[in-house]
N, C-alpha and C positions, 0 to 999 in steps of 0.2 A: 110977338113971340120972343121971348128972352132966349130960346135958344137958337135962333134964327141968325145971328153974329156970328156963335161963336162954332156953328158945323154941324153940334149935337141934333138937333133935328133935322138933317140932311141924314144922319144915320138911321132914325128911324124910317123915315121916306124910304128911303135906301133898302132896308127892309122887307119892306110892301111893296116895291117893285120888285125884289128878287121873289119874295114869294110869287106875285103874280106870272112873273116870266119862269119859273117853276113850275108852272103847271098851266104854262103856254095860254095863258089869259092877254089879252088885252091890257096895256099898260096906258091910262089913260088919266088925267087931275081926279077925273069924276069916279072911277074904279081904283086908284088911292088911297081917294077918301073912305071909297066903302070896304078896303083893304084894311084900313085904321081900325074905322068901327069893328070890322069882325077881332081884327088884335087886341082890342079894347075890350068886347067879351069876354075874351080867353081869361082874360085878368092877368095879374101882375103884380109888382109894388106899387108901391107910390108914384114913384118918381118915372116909371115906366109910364101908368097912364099919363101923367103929367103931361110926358112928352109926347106923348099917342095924341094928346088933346089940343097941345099945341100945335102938333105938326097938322092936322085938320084944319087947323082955323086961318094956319099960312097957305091950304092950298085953297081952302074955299073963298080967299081972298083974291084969288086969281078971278078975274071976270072974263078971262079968254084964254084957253088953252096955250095959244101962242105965247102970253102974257107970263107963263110959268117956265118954259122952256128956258126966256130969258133968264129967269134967276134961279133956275134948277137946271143946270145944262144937263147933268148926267139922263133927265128923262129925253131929250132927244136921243142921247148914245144910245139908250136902252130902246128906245123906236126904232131905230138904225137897226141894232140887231136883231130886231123881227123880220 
């Protein structure tokens, strides 16, 4: 993911967790990714799905939940404050 270095797809994440915890959902890699998808319908620009697209393919790269925590600290925080 090209913008996995440099934070910008930590903002889209970032996104779909706030919506999720918005409306008191489950915040979870696998409800994320289906967070994406639905922002990915809505449409957008370009560069918006882009990122939408990217950011999907760094979580589903995760093979264990734990596994993302490490390199997504903020979704623990956001667990924490459930």
């Amino acid at each position: 993911m090209s913008n996995h270095h440099d934070g910008k797809g930590h903002v889209i994440i970032g996104e779909a967790a706030l919506s999720l915890a918005l409306g008191e959902k489950e915040i979870s890699v696998q409800s994320l990714i289906a967070e994406l998808g639905s922002m990915a319908q809505a449409g957008g620009s370009d560069n918006r799905l882009t990122e939408i697209s990217e950011a999907r393919c760094l979580l589903k790269s995760f093979h264990e939940p734990d596994q993302a925590v490490r390199y997504l600290p903020y979704l623990q925080t956001s667990a924490d404050l459930n």
